[in-house]
C-alpha positions as CSV (number, residue, x, y, z in Angstrom):
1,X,8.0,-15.6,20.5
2,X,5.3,-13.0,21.6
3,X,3.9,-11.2,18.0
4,X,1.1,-9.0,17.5
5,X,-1.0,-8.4,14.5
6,X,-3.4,-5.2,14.1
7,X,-5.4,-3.5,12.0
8,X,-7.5,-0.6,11.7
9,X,-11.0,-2.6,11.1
10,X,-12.6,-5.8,12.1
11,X,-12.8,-6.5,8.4
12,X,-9.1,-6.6,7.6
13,X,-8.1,-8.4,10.6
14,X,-10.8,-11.1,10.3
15,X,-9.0,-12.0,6.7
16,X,-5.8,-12.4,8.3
17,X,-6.9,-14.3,11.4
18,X,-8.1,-17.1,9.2
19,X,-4.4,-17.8,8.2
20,X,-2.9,-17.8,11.3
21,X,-5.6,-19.9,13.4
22,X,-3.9,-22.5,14.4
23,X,-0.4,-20.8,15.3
24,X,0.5,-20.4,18.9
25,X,1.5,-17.0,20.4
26,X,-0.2,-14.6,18.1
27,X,-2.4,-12.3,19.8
28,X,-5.1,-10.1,18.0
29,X,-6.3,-6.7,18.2
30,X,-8.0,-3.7,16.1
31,X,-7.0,-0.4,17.2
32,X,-9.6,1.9,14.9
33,X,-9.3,4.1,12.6
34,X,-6.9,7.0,12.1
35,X,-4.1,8.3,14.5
36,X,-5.5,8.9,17.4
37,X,-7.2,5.6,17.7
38,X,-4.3,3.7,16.9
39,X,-1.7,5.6,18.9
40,X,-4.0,5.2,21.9
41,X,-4.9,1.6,21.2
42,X,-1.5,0.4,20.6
43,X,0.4,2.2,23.2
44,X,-2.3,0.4,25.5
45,X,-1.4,-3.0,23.9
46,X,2.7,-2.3,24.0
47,X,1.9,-1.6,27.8
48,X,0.2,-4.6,28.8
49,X,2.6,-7.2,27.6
50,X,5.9,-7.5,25.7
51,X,6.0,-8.7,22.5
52,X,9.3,-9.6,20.0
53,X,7.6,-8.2,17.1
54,X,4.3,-6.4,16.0
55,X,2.7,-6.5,12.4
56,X,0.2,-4.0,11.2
57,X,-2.1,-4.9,8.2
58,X,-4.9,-3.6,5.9
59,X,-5.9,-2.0,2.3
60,X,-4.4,0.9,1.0
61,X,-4.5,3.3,-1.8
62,X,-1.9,3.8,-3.9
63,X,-1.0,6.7,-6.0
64,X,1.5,4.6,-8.1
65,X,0.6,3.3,-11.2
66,X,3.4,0.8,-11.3
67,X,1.3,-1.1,-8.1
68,X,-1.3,-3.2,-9.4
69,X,-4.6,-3.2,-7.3
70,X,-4.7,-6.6,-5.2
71,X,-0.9,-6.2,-4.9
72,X,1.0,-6.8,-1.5
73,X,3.7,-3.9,-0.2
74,X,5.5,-3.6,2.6
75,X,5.7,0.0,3.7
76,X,9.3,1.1,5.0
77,X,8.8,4.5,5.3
78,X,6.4,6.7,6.7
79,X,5.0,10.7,6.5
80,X,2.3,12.5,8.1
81,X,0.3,14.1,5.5
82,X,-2.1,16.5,7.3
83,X,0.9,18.0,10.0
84,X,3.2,20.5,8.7
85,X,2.7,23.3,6.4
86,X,0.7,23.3,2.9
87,X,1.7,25.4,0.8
88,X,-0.1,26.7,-1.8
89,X,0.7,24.2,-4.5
90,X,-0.4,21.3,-1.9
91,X,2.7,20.0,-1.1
92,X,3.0,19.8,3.2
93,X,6.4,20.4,4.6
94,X,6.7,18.0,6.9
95,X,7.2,19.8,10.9
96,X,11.1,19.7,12.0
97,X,12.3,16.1,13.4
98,X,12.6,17.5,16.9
99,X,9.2,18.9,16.7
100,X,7.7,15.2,16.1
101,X,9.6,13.8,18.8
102,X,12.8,13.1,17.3
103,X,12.0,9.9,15.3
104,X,13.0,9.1,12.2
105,X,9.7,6.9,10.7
106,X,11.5,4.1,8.9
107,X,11.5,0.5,9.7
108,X,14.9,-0.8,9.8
109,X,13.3,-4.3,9.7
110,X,12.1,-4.6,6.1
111,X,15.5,-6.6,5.1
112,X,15.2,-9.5,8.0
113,X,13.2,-11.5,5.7
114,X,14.9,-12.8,2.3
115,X,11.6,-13.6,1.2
116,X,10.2,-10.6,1.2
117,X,13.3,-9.2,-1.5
118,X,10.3,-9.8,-4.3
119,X,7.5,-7.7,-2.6
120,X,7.6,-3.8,-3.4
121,X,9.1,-1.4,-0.7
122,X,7.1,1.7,-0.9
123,X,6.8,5.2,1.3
124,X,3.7,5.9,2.8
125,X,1.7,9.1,4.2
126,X,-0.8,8.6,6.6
127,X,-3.6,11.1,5.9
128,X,-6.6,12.1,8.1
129,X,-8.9,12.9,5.4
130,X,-8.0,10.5,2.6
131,X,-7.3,12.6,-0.4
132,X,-10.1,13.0,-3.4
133,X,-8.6,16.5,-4.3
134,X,-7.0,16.4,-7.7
135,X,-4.4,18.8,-6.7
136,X,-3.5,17.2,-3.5
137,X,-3.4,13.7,-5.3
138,X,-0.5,14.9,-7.6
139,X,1.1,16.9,-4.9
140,X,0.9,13.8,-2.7
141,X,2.4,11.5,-5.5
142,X,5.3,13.4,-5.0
143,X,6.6,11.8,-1.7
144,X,4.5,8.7,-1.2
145,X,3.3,5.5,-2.8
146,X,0.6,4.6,-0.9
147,X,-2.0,6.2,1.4
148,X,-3.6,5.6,4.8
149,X,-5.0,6.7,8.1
150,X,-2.7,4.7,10.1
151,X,0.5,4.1,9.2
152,X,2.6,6.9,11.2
153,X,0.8,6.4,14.3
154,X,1.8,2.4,13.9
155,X,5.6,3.2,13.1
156,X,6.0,6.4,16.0
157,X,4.8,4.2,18.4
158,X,6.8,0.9,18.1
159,X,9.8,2.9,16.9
160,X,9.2,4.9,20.7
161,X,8.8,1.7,22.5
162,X,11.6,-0.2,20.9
163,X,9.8,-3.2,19.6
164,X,10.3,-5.0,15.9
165,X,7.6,-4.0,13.5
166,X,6.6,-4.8,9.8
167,X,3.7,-3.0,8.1
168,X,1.9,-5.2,5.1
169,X,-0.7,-3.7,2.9
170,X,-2.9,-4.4,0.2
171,X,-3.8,-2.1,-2.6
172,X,-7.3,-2.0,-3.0
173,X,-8.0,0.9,-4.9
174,X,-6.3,4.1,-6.8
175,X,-6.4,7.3,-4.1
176,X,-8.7,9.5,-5.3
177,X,-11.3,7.0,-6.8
178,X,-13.8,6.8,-4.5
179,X,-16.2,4.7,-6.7
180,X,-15.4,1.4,-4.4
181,X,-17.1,-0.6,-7.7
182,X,-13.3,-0.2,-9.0
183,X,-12.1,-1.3,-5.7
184,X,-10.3,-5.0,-4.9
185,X,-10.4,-5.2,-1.5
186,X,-11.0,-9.0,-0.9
187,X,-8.0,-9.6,-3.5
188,X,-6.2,-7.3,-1.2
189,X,-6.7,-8.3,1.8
190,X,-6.2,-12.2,0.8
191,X,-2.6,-11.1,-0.5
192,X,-1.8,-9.6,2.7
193,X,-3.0,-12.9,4.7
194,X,-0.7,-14.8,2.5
195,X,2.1,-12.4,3.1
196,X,1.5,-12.1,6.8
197,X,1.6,-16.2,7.1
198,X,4.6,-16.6,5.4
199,X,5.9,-13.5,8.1
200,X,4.8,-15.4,11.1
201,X,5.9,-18.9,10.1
202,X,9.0,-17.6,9.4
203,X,9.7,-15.9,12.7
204,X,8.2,-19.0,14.5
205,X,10.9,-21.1,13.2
């Protein structure tokens, strides 16, 4: 069984590698930062070979404070934070379905592993500029739980080209503290490796 794992950084996916070393048919790959970078990079990938399932991984921020920091989620749902329109309050209306090329960014996968019933399901917008802004933050904790730069682009895509996907992250720090003293990104990332092993060994039963 062909499966992919990507992240946005060398850093994140060098963690995760680690657990996985010795498993067979796991390929590798980091697609960059933000939504261009990881549309291009993994439409590229999806191209060049077929694979039964892709996994994203990487830190996050979260604007919960029921999610502990150096705690795993699975993300099931997906908006775009910086398309739409802001109104003045800071809240984005997302564009019309049709506009965004008719998909619907939820992964119907989350529910294929009974293992993952105890990990935390959350909704995530995927931001160009990660958000500092007061305002924004409590506008944004309105329709999301956690916050990156590439978790839309990930979803469109393998939703567009038909192929399974999961995407694990790690809370490393509270959005809008940007002190990275405060911030658990080794806990985080070790949680996801765990996560992402347990993933792996299960679909490579």
């Amino acid at each position: 069984m062909p499966i992919l794992v990507v992240a946005a950084t060398e850093l994140e996916l060098n963690v995760v590698k680690k657990r996985l070393a010795n498993v067979a048919n796991v390929d590798f790959a980091v697609t960059g930062v933000g939504v261009l970078a990881t549309a291009y990079e993994l439409t590229k990938l999806l191209a060049q070979k077929k694979y039964d399932w892709v996994l994203n991984v990487g830190i996050a921020g979260t604007f919960s404070d029921k999610i502990a920091l150096g705690e795993v989620v699975v993300v099931e749902k997906e908006i775009v934070g910086d398309s739409g329109v802001e109104n003045a309050a800071g809240v984005v209306q997302p564009l019309p379905q049709e506009l965004q090329g008719n998909v619907k960014l939820i992964c119907p996968y989350v529910n294929d592993f009974s293992f993952l019933q105890e990990i935390k399901k959350v909704g995530g917008i995927t931001v160009s500029l990660l958000t500092e802004n007061a305002s924004r933050v409590n506008a944004r904790k309105l329709v999301a739980d956690v916050e990156t730069m590439e978790g839309a682009a990930f979803f469109y895509d393998c939703l567009r080209e038909k192929v399974k996907f999961l995407q694990l992250r790690g809370i490393s720090n509270i959005v809008g503290d940007r002190n990275k003293a405060n911030w658990k990104i080794q806990e985080a990332m070790d949680g996801v490796g765990d996560l992402l092993k347990d993933v792996v060994d299960e679909l490579c039963k």
